[in-house]
C-alpha positions in Angstrom: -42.0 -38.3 -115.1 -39.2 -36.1 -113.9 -37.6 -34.6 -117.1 -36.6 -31.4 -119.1 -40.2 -29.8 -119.7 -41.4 -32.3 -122.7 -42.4 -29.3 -125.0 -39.4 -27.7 -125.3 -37.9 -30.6 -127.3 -40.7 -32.1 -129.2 -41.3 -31.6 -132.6 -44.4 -29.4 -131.1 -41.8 -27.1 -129.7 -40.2 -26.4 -132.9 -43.2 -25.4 -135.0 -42.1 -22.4 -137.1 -38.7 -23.3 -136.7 -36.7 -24.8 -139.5 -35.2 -27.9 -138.1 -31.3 -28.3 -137.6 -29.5 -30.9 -139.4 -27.1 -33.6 -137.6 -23.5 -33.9 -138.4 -22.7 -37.2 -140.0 -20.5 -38.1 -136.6 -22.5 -36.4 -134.5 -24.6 -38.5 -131.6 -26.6 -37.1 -128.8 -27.4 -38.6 -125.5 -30.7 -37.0 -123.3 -31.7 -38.0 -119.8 -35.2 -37.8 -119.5 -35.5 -39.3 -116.0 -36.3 -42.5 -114.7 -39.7 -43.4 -116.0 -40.0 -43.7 -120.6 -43.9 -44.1 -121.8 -42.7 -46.4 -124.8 -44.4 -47.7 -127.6 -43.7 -51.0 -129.3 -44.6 -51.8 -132.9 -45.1 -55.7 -133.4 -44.6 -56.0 -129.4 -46.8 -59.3 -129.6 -43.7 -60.7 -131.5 -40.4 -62.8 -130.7 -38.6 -59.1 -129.9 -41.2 -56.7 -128.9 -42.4 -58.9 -126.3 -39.1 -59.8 -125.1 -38.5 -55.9 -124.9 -42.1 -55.4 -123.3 -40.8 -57.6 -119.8 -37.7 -55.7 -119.7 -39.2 -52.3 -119.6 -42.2 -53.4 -117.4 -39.4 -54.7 -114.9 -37.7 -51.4 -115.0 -40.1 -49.9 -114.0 -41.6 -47.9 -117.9 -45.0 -47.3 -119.0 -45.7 -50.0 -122.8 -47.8 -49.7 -125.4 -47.9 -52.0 -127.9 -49.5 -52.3 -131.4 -49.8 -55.5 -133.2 -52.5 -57.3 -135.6 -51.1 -60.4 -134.7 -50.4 -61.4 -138.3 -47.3 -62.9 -136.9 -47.2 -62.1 -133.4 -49.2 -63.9 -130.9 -51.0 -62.6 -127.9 -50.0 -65.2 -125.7 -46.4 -63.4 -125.5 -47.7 -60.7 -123.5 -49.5 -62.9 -121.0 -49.6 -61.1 -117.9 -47.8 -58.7 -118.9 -49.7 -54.8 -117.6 -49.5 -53.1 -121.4 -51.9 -51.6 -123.4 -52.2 -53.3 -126.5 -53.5 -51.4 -129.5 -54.8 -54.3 -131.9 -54.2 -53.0 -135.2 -52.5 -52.8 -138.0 -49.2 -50.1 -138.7 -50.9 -49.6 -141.9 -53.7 -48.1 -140.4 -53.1 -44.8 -139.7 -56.7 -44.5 -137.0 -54.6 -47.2 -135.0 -51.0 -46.1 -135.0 -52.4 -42.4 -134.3 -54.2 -44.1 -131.4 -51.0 -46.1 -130.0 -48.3 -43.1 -130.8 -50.8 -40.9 -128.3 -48.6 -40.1 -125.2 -45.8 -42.1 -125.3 -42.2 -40.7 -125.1 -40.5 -42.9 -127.5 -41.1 -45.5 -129.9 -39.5 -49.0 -130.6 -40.1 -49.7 -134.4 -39.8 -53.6 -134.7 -43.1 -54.4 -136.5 -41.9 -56.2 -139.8 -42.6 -59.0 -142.3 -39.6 -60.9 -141.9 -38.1 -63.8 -143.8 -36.0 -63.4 -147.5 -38.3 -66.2 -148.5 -41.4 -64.7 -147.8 -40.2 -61.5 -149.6 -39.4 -63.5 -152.8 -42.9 -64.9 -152.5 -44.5 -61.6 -151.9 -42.2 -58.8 -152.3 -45.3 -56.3 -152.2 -46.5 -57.2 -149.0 -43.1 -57.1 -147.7 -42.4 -53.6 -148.8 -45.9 -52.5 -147.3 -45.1 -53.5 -143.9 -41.5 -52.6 -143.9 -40.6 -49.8 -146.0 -43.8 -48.3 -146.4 -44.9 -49.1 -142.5 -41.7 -47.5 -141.3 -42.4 -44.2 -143.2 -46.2 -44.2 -141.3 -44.5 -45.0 -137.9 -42.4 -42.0 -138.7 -45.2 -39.8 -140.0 -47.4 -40.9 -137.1 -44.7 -39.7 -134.6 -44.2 -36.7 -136.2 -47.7 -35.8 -136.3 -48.1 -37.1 -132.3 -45.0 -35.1 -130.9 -43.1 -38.3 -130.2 -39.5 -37.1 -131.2 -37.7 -40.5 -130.2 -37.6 -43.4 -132.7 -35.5 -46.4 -132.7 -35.8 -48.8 -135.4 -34.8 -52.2 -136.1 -32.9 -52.7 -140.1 -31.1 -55.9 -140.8 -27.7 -57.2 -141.8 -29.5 -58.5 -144.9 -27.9 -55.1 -146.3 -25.0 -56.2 -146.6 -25.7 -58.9 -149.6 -23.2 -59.4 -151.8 -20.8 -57.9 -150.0 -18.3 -60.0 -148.9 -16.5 -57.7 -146.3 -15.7 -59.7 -142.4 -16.6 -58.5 -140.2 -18.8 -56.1 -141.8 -18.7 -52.1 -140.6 -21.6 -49.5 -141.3 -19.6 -47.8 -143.5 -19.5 -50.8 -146.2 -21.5 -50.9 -148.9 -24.5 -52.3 -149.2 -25.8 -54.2 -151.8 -29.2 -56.3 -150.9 -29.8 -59.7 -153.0 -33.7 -60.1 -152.0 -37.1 -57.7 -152.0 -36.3 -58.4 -147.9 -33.2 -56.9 -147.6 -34.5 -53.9 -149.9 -37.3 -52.8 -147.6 -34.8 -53.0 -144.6 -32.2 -50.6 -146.3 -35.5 -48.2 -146.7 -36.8 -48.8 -143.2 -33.0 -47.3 -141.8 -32.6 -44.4 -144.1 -36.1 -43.1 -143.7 -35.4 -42.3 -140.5 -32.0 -41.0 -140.8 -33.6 -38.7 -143.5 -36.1 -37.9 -140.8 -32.9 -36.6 -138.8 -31.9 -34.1 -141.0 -34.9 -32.9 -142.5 -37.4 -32.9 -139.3 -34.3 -32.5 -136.4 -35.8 -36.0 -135.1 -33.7 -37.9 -132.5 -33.6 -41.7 -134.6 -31.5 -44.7 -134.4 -31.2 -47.5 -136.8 -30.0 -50.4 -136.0 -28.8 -53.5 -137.8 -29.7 -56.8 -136.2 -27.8 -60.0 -137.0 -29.7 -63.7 -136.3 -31.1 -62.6 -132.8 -32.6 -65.4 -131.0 -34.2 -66.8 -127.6 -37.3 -67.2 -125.9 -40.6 -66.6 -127.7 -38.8 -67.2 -131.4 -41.2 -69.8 -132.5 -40.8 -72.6 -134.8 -43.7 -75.0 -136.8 -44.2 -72.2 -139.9 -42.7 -72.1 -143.5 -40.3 -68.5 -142.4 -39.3 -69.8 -138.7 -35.5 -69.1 -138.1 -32.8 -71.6 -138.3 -32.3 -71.9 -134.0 -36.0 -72.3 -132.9 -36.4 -74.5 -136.1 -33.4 -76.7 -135.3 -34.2 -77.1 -131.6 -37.7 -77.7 -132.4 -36.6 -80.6 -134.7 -34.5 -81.9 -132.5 -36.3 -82.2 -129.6 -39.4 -83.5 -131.8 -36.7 -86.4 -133.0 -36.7 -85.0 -136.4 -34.0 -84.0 -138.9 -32.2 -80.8 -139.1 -32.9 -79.3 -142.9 -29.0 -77.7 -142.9 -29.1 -75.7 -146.0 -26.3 -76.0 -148.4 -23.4 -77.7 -147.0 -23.1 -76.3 -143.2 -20.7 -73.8 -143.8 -22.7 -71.1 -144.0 -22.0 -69.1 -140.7 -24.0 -66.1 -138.8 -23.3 -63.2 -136.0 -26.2 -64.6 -133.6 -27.2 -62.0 -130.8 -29.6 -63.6 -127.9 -32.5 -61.6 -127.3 -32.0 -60.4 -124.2 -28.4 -58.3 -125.0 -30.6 -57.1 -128.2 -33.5 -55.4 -125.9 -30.9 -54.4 -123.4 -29.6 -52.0 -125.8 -33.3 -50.6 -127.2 -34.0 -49.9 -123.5 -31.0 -48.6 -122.8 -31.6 -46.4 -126.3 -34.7 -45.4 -125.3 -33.7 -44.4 -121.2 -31.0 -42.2 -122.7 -32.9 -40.8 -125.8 -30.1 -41.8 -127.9 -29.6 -41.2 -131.4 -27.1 -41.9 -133.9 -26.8 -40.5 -137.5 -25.6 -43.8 -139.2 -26.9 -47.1 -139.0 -25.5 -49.1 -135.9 -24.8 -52.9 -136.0 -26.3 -55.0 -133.0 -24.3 -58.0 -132.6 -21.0 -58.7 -131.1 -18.9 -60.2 -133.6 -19.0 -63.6 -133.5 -19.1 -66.1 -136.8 -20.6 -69.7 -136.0 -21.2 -71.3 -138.9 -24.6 -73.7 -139.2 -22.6 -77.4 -138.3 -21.0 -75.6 -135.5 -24.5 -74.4 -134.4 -25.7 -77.6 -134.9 -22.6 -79.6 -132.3 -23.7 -76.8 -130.1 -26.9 -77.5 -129.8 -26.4 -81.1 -129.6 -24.0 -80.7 -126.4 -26.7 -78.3 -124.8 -29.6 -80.3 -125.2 -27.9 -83.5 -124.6 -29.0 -84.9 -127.8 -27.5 -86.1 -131.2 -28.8 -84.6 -134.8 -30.0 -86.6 -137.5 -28.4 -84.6 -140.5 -30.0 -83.9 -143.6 -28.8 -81.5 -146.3 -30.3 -79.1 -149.1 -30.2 -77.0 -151.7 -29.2 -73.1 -150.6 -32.0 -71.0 -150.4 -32.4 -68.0 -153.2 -31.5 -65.0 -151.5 -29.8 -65.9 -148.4 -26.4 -64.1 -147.6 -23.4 -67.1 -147.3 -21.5 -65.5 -144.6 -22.3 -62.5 -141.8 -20.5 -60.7 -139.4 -20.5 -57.2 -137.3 -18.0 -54.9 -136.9 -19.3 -53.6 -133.3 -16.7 -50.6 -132.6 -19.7 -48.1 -132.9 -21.9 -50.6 -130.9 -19.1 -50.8 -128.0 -18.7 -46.9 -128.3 -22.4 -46.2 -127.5 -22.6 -49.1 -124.8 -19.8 -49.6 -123.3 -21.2 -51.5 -120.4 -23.9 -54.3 -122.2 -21.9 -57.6 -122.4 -23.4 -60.2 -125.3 -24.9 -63.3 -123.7 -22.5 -66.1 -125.2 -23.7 -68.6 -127.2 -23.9 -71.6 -124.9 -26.1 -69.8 -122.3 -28.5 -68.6 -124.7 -28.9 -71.6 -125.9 -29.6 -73.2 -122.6 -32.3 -70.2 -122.1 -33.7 -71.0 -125.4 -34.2 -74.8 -125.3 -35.2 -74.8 -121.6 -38.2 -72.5 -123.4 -38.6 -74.7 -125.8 -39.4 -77.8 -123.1 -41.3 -75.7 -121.3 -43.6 -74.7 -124.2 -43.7 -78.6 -124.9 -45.0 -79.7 -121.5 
């Protein structure tokens, strides 16, 4: 690709060289030309392979590593990327999938606060200690341009809304712990290795390719599934729990847009737009899209879930001014239309 000669800002570049620290409101922006060799981690899944047809159709080079533990290969289903079938954990595979690529989309994760209360040491493998491989593996390969994916499980208990990076954080599940490691590792990696990394904070993204039918599925694919099965909705608690839900596609509009201008940020950034739905309002609005009424069935709160989440997204607008959110309704419409199709 057309670019400033790739050696005189790698981490290869600097060797001898102590690295310079970021100032805490400090962002840099680096055009590398028209053409990013990019790396996904867990691009088999909901996100990365959402992300994967986006770049491919601007016209970027993917790799993608996966074990398919939760990801599924049928995502990338003519799709020209080289997938790297391994685990992050496995430092032969990631030091085979880091090899050559420009910058690196970090979205490889156990997900789900349930899961994490069942397992909390597998979650912190993948996440927290998986993160600080990625990290190490890039380091090691050259690759100076990270961007990965934290959660506004931070938050917790706070009860701050909308919710701005600069709140505290206080996480209420193993989950929400290994995502507050996952962002600061590589903001550390900032100031102690001069390594161009963004974090950002996703809220209840959703769309195309977020399956339902397993015991962690999120609540839109699992409610449109039910619904369009003729089951009931499981609404946990009493329906007023509300969320900041960011369609897929204004979610990888931003990592690619990160990743075309080498972006970095020194503080963790919050991707969503600032809207509150709460679950019965989700619920009416999926009945009008799909044409359909809900059978209704309530229960008990689940341990570790945060009651109510919103974003403050001033920093988000600063940094991209120009990426409008999909609303609600449509991505809705884009997400059950998937849903029949899948079902055909």
């Amino acid at each position: 690709m057309d670019s400033v000669p790739y050696g005189l800002l790698t981490m290869r570049g600097r060797i001898g060289q102590p690295p310079r620290p970021r100032q805490a409101n400090q962002h840099f922006v680096l055009h590398f030309g028209d053409s990013v060799r990019l790396l996904i981690t867990g691009g088999a899944g909901f996100i990365g392979s959402n992300l994967s047809r986006l770049a491919l159709e601007n016209g970027h080079d993917v790799t993608i590593i996966d074990d398919l533990s939760t990801g599924y290969e049928e995502n990338l289903s003519g799709l020209d990327v080289r997938l790297v079938r391994g685990s992050i954990l496995d430092p032969e595979s990631l030091m085979q999938a880091v090899d050559g690529v420009d910058s690196i989309v970090h979205l490889a994760a156990l997900g789900s606060v349930p899961r994490s209360i069942e397992n909390p040491v597998a979650s912190h493998a993948a996440n927290a200690t998986g993160t600080l491989l990625v990290l190490e593996a890039a380091r090691s390969a050259g690759v100076e341009h990270l961007i990965v994916a934290s959660s506004s499980s931070v938050y917790g208990m706070n009860p701050a809304l909308p919710k701005s990076e600069r709140e505290w954080v206080r996480p209420m599940s193993p989950y929400a712990v290994t995502k507050l490691a996952s962002e600061q590792y590589p903001l550390a990696y900032q100031q102690s290795y001069g390594m161009l990394t963004t974090a950002f904070r996703f809220f209840n993204v959703y769309g195309p390719r977020q399956r339902a039918g397993h015991a962690y599925a999120a609540v839109i694919p699992t409610f449109i599934d039910a619904l369009l099965g003729g089951e009931s909705l499981m609404v946990n608690g009493d329906g007023s729990t509300s969320r900041d839900f960011t369609y897929v596609g204004t979610v990888c509009r931003v990592l690619l847009d990160t990743c075309e201008r080498r972006l970095m940020h020194p503080e963790p950034v919050n991707l969503a737009f600032g809207t509150n739905t709460t679950l019965m309002q989700l619920v009416n609005q999926i009945e009008v899209t799909a044409g359909r009424s809900a059978v209704i069935e309530h229960r008990e709160p689940r341990p570790g879930d945060v009651k109510h989440s919103q974003a403050d997204n001033a920093v988000l607008r600063s940094l991209f001014p120009s990426i409008e959110p999909v609303p609600l309704e449509r991505g809705l419409q884009e997400t059950i239309a998937w849903f029949k199709e899948i079902k055909q």
